[in-house]
DRENKOL-364535 format. One record per atom (N, C-alpha, C, O): z, x, y. Coordinates in steps of 0.05 Angstrom, whole numbers, plus 32768, in hexadecimal, padded with zeros to 4 digits. Atoms other than C-alpha are relative to their C-alpha. Layout:
N
ZXY...
//
This chain:
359
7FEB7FFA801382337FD2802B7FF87FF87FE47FF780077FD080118000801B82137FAC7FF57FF4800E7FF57FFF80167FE0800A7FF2800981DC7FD47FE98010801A7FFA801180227FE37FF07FDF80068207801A7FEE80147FFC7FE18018800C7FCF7FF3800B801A822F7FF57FB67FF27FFF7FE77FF8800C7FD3801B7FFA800A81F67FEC7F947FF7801A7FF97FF780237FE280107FE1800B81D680307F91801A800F7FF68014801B7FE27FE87FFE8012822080457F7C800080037FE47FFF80177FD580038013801B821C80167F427FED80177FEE7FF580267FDD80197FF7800D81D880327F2E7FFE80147FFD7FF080157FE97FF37FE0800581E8807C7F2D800F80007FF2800D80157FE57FF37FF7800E821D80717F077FFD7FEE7FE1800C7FF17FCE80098011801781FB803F7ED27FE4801A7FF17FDA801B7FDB80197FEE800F81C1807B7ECB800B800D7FE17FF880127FD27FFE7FF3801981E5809A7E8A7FFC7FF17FEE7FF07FF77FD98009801A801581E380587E6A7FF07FFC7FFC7FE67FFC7FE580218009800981A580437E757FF680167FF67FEB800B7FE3800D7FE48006818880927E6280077FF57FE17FF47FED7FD37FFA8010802081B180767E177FF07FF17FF47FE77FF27FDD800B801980078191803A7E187FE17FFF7FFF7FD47FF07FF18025800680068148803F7E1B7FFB801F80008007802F800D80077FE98007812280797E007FF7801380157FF6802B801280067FE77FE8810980947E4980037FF7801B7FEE7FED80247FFD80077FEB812680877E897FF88013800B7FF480287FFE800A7FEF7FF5810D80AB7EC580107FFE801D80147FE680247FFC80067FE4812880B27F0D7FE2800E80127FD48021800B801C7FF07FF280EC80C27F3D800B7FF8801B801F7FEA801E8004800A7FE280E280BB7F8B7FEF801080127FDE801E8007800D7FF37FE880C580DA7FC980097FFF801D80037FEC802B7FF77FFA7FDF80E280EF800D7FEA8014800D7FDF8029800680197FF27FF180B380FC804580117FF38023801B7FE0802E7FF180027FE180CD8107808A7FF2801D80117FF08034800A80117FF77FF180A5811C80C580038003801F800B7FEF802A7FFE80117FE380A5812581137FE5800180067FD180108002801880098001807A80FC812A7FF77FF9802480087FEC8030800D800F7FEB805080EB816F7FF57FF280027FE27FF27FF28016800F8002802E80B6818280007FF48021800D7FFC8034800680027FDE8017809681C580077FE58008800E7FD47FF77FF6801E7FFA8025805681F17FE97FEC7FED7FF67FD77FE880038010800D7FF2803181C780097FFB7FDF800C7FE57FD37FF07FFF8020800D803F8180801A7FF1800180237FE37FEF7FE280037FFE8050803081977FFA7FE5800480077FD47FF88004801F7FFA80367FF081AF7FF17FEA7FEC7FED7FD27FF180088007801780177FE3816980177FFB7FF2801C7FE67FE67FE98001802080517FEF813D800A7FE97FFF80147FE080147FE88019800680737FB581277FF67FEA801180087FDA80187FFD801D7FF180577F7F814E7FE07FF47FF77FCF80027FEC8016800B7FF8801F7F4A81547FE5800C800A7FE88019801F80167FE97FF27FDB7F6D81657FFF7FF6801B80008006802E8007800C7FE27FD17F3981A1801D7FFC8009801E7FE780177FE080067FEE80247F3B81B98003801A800F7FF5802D800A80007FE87FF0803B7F6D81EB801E7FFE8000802D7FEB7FFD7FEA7FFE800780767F9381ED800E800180218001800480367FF87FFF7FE780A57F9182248026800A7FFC803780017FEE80167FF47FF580B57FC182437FE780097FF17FE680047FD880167FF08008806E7FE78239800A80137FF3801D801E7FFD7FFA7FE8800C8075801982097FF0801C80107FDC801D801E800E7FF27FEE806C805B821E7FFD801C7FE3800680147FCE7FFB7FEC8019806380A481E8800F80038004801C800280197FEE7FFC8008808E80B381BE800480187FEB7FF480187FD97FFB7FF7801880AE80ED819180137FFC7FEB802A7FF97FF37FF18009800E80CB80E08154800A80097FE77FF980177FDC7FFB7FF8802080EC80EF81107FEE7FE77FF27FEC7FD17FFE800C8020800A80C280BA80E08002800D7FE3800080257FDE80007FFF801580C980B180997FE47FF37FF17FDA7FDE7FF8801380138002808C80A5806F7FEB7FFA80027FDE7FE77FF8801980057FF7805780B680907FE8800E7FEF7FD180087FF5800E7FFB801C803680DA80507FFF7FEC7FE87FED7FE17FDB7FF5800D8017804D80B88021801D7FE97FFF80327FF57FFA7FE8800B7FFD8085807D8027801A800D7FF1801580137FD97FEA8001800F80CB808E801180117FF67FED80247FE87FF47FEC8018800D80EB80737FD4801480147FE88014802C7FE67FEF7FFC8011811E80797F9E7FF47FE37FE27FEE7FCB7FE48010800E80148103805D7F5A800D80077FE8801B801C7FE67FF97FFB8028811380577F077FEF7FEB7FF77FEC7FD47FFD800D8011801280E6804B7ED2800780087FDF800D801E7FD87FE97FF8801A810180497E897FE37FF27FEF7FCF7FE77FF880148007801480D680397E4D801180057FDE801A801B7FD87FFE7FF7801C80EB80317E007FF97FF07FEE7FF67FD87FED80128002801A80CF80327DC3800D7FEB7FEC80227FEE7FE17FF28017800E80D67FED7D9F7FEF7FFE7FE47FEF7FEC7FD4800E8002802280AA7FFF7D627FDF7FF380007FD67FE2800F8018800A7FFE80627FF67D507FEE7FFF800F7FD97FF3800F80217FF87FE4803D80137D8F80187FE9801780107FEB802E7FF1801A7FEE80707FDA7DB78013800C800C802680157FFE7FF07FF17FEE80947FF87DF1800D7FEB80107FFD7FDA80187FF580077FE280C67FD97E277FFE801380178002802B801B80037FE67FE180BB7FF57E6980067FEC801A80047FD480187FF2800D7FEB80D77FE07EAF7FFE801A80117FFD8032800B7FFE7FE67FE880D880027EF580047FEB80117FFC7FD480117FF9800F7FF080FA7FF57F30800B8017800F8019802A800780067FF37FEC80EF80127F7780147FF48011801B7FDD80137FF2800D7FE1811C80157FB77FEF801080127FE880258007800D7FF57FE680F3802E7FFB80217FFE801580347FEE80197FEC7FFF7FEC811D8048802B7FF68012801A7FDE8016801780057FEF7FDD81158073807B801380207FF9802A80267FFD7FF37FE68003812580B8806B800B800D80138017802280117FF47FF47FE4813580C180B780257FFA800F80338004801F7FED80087FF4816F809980BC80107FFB7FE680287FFA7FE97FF1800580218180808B806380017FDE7FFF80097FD17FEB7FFA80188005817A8045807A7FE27FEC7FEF7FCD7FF67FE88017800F8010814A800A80567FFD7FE5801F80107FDD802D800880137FEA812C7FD8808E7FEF7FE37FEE7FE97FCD7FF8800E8012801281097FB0805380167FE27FF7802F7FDD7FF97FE88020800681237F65803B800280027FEC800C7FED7FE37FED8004801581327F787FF8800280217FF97FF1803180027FFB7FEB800581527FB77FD87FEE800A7FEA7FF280227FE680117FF98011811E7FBE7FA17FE87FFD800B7FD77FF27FFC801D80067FF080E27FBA7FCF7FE980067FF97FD57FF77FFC80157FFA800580B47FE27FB57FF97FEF7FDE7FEF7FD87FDC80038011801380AF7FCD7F6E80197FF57FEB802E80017FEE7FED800E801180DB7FA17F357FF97FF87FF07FF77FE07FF380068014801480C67F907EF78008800C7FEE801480217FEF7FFA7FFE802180CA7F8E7EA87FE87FFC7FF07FD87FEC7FFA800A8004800E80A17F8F7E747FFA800E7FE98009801F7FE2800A7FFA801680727F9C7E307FF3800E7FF97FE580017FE9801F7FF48008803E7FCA7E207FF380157FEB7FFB802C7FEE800080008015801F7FD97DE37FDF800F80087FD88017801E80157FF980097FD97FEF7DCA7FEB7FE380137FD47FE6801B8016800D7FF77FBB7FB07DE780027FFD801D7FF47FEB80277FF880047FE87FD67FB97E2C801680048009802380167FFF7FE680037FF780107FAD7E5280057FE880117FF77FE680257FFF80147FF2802A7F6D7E6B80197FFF8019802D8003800B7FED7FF67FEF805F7F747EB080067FE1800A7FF57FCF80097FF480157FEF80917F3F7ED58008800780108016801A80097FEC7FF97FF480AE7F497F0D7FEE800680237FD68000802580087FF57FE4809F7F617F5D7FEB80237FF27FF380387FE8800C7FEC8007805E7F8D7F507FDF7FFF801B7FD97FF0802D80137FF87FEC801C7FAF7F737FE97FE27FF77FEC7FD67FE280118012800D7FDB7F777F747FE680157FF27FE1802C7FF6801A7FF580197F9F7F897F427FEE8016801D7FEA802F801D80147FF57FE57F737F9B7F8C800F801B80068000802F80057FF57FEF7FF57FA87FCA7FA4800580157FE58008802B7FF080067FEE80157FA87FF57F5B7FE5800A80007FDF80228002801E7FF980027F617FF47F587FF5800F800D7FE980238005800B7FE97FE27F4D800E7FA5801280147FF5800280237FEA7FE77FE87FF87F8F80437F9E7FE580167FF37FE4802A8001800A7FE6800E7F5780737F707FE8800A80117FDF8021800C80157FFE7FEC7F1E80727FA880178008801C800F801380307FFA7FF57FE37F4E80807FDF800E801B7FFE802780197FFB7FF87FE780097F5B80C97FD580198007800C8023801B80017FE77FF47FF87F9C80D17FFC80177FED7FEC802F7FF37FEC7FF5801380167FB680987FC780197FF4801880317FF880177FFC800D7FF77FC480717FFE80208006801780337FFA80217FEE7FEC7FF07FE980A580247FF8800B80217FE28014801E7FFA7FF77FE97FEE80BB80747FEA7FE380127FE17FCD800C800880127FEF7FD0809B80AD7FE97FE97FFB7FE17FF27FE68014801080057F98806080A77FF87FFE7FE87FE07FF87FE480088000801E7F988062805C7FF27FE280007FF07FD48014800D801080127F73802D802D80187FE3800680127FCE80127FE680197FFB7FB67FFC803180047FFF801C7FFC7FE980247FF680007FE97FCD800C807A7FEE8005800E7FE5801C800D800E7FEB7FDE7FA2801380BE800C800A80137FFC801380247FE87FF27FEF7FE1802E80E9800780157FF08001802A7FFB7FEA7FF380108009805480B4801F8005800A802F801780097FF180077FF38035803880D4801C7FE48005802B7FDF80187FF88017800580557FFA80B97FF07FEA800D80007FDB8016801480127FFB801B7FC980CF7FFA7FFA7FEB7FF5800B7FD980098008801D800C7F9F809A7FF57FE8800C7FFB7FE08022800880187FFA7FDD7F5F80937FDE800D7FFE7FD07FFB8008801D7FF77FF47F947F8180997FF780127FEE7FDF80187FEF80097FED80137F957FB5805E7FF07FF17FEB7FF37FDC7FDE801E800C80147F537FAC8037800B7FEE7FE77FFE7FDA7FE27FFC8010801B7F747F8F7FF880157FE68000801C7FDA7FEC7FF8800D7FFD7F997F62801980217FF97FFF802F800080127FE87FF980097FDF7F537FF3800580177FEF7FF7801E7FDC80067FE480137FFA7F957FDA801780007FEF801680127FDE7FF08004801080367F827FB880057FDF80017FFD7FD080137FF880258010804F7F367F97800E7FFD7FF5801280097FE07FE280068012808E7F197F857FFA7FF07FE97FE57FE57FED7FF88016800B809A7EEE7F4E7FDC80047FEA7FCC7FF17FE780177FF78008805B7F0F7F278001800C7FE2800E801E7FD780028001802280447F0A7EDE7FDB801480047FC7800C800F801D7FF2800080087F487ED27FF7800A7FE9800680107FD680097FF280187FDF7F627EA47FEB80167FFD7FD8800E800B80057FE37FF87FC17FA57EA17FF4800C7FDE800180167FCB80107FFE801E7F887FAB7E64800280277FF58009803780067FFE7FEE80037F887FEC7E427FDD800C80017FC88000800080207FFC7FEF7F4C80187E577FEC800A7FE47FF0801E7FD780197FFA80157F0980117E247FE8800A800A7FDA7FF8801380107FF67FF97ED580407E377FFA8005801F7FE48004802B7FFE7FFD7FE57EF280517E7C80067FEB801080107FEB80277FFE80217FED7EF180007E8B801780017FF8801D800B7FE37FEB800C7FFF7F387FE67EA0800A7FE3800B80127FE980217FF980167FF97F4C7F9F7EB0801D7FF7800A802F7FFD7FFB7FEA7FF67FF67F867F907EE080057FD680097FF37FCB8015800080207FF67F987F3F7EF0802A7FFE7FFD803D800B7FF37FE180077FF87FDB7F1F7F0480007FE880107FEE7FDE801E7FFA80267FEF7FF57ED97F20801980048013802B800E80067FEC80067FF080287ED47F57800B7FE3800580017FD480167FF0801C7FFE80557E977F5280027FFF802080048014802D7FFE80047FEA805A7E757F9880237FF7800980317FFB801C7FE680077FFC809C7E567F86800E7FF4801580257FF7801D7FF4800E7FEF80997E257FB880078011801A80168008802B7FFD7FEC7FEA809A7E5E7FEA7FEC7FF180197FD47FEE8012801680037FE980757E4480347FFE801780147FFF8011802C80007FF07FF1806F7E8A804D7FDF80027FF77FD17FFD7FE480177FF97FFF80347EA280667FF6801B7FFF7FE080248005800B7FE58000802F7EE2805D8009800F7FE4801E801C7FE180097FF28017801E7EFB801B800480227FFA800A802A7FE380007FE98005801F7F468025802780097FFB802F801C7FEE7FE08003801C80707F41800C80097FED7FFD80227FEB7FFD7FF08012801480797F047FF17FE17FEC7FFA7FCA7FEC8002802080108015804B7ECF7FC57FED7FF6801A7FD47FFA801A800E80087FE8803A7EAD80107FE67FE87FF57FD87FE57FE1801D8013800880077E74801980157FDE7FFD802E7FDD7FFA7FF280177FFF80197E24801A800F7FFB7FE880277FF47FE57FF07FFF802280267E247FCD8008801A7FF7801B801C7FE87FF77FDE800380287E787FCB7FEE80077FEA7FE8801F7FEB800C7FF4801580007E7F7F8C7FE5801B80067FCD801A800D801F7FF180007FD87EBE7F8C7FFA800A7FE7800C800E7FD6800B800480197FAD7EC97F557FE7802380027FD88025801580107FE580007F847F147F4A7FF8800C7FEA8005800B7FD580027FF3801A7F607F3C7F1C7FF28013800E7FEA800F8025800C7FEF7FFA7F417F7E7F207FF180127FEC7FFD80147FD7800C7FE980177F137FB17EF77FF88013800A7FED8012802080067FEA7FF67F097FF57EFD7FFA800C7FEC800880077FD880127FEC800F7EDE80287ED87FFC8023800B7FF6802C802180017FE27FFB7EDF80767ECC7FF380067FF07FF480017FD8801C7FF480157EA680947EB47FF8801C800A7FE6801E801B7FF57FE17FF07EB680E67EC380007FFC8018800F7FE9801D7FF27FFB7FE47EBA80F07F0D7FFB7FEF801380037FF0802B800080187FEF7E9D80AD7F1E801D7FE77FFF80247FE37FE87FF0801580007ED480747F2B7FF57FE880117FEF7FE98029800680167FF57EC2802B7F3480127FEC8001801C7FE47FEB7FEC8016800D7EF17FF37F467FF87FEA80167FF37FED802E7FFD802A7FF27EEB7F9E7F5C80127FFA7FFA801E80017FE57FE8801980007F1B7F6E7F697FFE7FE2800A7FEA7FDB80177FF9801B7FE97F2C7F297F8780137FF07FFE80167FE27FEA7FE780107FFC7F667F077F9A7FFD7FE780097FED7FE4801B800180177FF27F6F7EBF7FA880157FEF800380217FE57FF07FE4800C7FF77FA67E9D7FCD80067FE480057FFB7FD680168004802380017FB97E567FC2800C7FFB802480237FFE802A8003800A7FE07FBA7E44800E7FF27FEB800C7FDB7FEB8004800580127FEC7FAC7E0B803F80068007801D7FFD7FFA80307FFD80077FDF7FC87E2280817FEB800E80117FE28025800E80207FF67FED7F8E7E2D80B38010801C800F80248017801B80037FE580047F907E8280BC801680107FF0802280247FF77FF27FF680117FB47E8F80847FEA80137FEF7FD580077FEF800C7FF580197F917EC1804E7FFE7FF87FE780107FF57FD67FFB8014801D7F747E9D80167FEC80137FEF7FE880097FD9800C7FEA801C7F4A7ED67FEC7FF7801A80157FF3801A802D800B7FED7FFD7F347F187FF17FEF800F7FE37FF680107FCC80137FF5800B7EFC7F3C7FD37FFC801C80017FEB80228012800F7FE87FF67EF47F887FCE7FFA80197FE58007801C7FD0800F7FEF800B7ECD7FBE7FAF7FFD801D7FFD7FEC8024800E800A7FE47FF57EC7800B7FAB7FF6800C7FEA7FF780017FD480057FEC80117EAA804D7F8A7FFE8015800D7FF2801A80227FFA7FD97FFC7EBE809A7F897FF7800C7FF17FEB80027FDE80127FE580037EA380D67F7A801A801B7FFE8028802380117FE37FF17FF67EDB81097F687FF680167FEE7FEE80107FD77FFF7FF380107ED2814C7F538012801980038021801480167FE97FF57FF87EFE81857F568007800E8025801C801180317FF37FF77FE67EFC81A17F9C7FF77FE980147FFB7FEE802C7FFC80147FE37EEB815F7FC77FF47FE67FF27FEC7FE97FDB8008801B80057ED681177FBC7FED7FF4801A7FE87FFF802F800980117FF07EB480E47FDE80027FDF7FFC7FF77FD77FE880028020800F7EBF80907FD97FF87FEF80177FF47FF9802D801180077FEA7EA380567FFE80107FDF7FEF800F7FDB7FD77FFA801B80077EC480097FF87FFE7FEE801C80007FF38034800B800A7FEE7EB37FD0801180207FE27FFF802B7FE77FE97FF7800D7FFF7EEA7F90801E7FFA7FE580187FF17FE8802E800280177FF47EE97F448035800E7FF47FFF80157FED7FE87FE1801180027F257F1B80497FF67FE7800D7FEB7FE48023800980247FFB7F167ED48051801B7FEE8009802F7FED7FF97FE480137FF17F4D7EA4807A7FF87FE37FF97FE27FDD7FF08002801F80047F537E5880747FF37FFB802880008002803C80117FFA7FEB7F1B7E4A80B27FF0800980067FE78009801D80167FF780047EE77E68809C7FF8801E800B7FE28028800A7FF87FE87FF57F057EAE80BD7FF9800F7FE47FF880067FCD80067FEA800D7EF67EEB809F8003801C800E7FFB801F802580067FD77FF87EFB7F4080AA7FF680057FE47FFC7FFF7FCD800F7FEA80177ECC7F6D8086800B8018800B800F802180227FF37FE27FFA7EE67FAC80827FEE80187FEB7FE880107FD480197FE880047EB57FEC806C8019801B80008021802680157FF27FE880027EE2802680517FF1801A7FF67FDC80177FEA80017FEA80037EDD80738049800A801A7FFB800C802580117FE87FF180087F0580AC80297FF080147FF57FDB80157FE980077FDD800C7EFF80F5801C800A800D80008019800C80137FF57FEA80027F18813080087FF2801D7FF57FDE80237FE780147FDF80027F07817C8006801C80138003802B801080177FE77FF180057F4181B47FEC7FED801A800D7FD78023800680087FF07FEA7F3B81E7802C8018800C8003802D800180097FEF7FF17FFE7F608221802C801D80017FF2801680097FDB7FEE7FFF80127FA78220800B800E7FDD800680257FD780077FFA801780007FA481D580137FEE7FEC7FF87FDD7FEE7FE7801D8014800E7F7B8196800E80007FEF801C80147FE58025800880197FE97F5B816C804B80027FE57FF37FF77FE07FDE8006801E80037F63812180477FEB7FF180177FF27FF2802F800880127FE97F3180F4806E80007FE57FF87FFF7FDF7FE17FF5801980047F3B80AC80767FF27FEF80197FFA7FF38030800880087FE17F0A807B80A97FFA7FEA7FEE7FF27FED7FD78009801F80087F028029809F7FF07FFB80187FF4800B802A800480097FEF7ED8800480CC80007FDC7FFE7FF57FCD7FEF7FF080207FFD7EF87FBD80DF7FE97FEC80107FE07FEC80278018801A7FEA7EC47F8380F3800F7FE07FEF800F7FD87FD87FF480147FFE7EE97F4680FB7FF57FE180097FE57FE0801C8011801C7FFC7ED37EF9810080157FE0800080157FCB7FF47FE580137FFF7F117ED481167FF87FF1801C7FE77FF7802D7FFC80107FE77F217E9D8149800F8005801680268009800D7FFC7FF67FEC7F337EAE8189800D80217FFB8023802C7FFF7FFB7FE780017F2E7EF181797FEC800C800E7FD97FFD8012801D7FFD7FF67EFC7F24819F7FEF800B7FED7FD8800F7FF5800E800580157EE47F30815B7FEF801E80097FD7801A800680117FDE7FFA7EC77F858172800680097FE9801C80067FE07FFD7FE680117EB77FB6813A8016801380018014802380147FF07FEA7FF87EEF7FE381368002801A7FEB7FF580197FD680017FE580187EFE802C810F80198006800D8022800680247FE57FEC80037F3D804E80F87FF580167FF27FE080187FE480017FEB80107F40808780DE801780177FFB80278016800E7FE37FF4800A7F7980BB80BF7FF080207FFA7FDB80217FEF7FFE7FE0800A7F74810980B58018800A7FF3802E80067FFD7FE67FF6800C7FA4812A80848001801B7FEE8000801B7FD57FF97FE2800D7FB081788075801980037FF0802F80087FFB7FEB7FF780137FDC8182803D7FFF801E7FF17FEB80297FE97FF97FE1800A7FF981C8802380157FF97FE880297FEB7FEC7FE78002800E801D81CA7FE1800F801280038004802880077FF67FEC8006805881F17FDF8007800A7FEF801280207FEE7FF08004801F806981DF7F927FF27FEB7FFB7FE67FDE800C80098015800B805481B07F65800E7FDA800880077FC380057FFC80157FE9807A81827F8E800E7FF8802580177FE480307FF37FFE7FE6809081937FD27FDA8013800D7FCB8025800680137FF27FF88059819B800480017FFD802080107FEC802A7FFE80047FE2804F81A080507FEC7FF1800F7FD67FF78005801C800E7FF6801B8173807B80007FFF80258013800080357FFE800A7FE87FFF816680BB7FE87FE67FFC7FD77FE17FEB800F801E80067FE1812080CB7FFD7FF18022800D7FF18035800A800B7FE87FB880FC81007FF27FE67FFA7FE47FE57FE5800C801A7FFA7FA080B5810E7FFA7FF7800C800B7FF9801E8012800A7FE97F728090813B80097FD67FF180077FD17FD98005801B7FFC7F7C803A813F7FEE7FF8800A7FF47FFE80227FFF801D7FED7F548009815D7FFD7FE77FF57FED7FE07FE47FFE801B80107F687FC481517FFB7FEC801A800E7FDD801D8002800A7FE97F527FA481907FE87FE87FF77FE57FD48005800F801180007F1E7F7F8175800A7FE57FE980007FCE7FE77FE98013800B7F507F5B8147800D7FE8801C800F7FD0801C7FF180127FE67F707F40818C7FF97FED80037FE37FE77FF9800A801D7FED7F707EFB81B17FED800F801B7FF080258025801380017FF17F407EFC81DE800E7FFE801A8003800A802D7FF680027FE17F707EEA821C801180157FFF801B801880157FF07FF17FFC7F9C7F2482077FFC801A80197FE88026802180097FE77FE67FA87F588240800E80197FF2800C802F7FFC7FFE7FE3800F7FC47F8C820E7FED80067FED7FE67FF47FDD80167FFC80057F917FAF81F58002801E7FEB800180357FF47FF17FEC80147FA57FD981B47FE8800C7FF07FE6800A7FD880087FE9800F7F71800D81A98002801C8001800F801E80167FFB7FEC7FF97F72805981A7802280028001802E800E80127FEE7FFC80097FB4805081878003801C7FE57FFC801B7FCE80057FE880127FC0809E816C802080097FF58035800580017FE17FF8800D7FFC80B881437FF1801D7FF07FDC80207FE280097FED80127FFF8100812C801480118002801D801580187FE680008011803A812181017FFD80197FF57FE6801C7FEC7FF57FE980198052816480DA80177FF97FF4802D7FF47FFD7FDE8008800E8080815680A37FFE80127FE17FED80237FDA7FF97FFA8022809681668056800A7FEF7FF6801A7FDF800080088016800B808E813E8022800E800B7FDD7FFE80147FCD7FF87FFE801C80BD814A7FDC7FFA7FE97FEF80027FD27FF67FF98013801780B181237F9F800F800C7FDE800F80217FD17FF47FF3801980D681277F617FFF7FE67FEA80077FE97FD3
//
């Protein structure tokens, strides 16, 4: 009831704010799909890699929201304060286009902030993306869209294992250099705020929470280069205390090619290297997406096997923003597992036709 009160509110505050600052915007994206997937996917979603579900899952068909592209509802406003000196602010809701409902723990989930930006940059506060997860998004050609993307290896709501580690941060002061001869510079601090959560991928996480990142990325015509590294003020033994990662693309107008490399380091001397791959090639009155990581893992009681995902994704425009897709995905995360586990979660496949509006 809150929230519905809420988005109320905010519909009916849009004429004001449109007054008040020189360019508000409404944007979003609905993407809703039916989708298949099999008893191991189903036995992926949403849980522990080494927990089992009970009962066994068995296939399933489904309505799913999302599976291109997440669903949200968004505004970003910007005005002109004189002298090159702009205010600007944006703020995201994600929502399930299958059902209208939000399953997330806050109503601004995707992003929230405020800020400055001028000729020498732009400085942001608020719930935003980390420097790593801007940087990869230009090497992963589906921009981090359908099955096994660059951020996700399910596409599926599995989180914890995407190459860049944390992909959004609360309580986050950034800064975002303006770009000199193609070079761009991308850094940001995440307050911990006394937070003892451990899990960083939505909230600061870590014993004190502080994460700390910077990133650079370079365009020099159809090459793109981008580094990063994150580091997470942490003590608790297999918690995530930095990540490291790397890529470069090749983009020219009818297909690309990119190749990144990532390293996530735990408190324990744990580690996954992860070895990414992305392409695209415009075939026929559409465009192919391909999408394959390979996962080599170096954890404690884990069985620590090589593994590969990979994502396929045919998209058709129908308009400059309404388009149609089909989409397929391969898992295996088995070598992530405990070692005594008797569920055994690879050849986890999901594959979907949907439509995909943005406006």
């Amino acid at each position: 009831m809150k929230k519905s009160l809420l988005a109320v509110a905010l519909a009916a505050a849009l004429p004001t704010l449109a007054q008040a600052q020189s360019s508000v915007t409404l944007y979003g994206i609905l993407d809703g799909s039916m989708e298949y997937s099999n008893a191991q996917a189903n036995a992926l979603s949403g849980k522990a890699i080494d927990s089992a579900l009970t009962p066994s899952p068995k296939a399933t068909f489904r309505i799913n929201s999302g599976t291109q592209s997440g669903s949200r509802l968004g505004i970003r406003g910007s005005e002109d304060l004189g002298n090159g000196l702009r205010g600007i602010f944006t703020l995201e809701h994600r929502l399930s286009l299958d059902s209208g409902s939000s399953s997330y723990d806050s109503f601004w989930y995707g992003q929230a902030f405020a800020g400055l930006s001028s000729n020498w940059g732009q400085v942001t506060v608020g719930r935003q993306y980390t420097p790593l997860f801007a940087a990869l998004a230009p090497a992963d050609f589906t921009g981090y869209t359908g099955y096994n993307n660059w951020a996700s290896f399910s596409g599926n709501g599995f989180e914890g294992i995407g190459p860049q580690g944390p992909i959004r941060l609360n309580n986050t002061v950034a800064y975002k250099s303006p770009t000199i001869g193609g070079l761009t510079v991308i850094a940001a601090y995440s307050a911990g705020e006394q937070t003892t959560s451990s899990t960083p991928t939505n909230t600061a996480g870590g014993a004190s929470g502080g994460v700390a990142g910077v990133a650079v990325t370079w365009q020099f015509g159809d090459l793109y280069v981008a580094a990063g590294y994150h580091d997470i003020d942490t003590n608790v033994s297999g918690d995530l205390e930095s990540v490291a990662a790397g890529a470069v693309s090749y983009k020219l107008n009818d297909y690309g090619v990119s190749l990144g490399y990532s390293q996530q380091n735990f408190v324990g001397t744990e580690d996954i290297k992860i070895i990414l791959a992305s392409a695209f090639a415009n075939f026929g009155p559409g465009t192919l997406f391909a999408n394959v990581a390979q996962i080599d893992p170096s954890l404690v009681d884990a069985r620590n096997d090589k593994s590969l995902q990979y994502g396929l994704t045919y998209s058709v425009p129908l308009s400059k923003r309404t388009n149609v897709y089909a989409a397929f995905g391969v898992n295996d995360l088995s070598g992530l597992q405990a070692t005594a586990t008797t569920t055994v979660l690879d050849n986890a496949m999901r594959a979907s036709v949907g439509v995909r509006h943005m406006f």
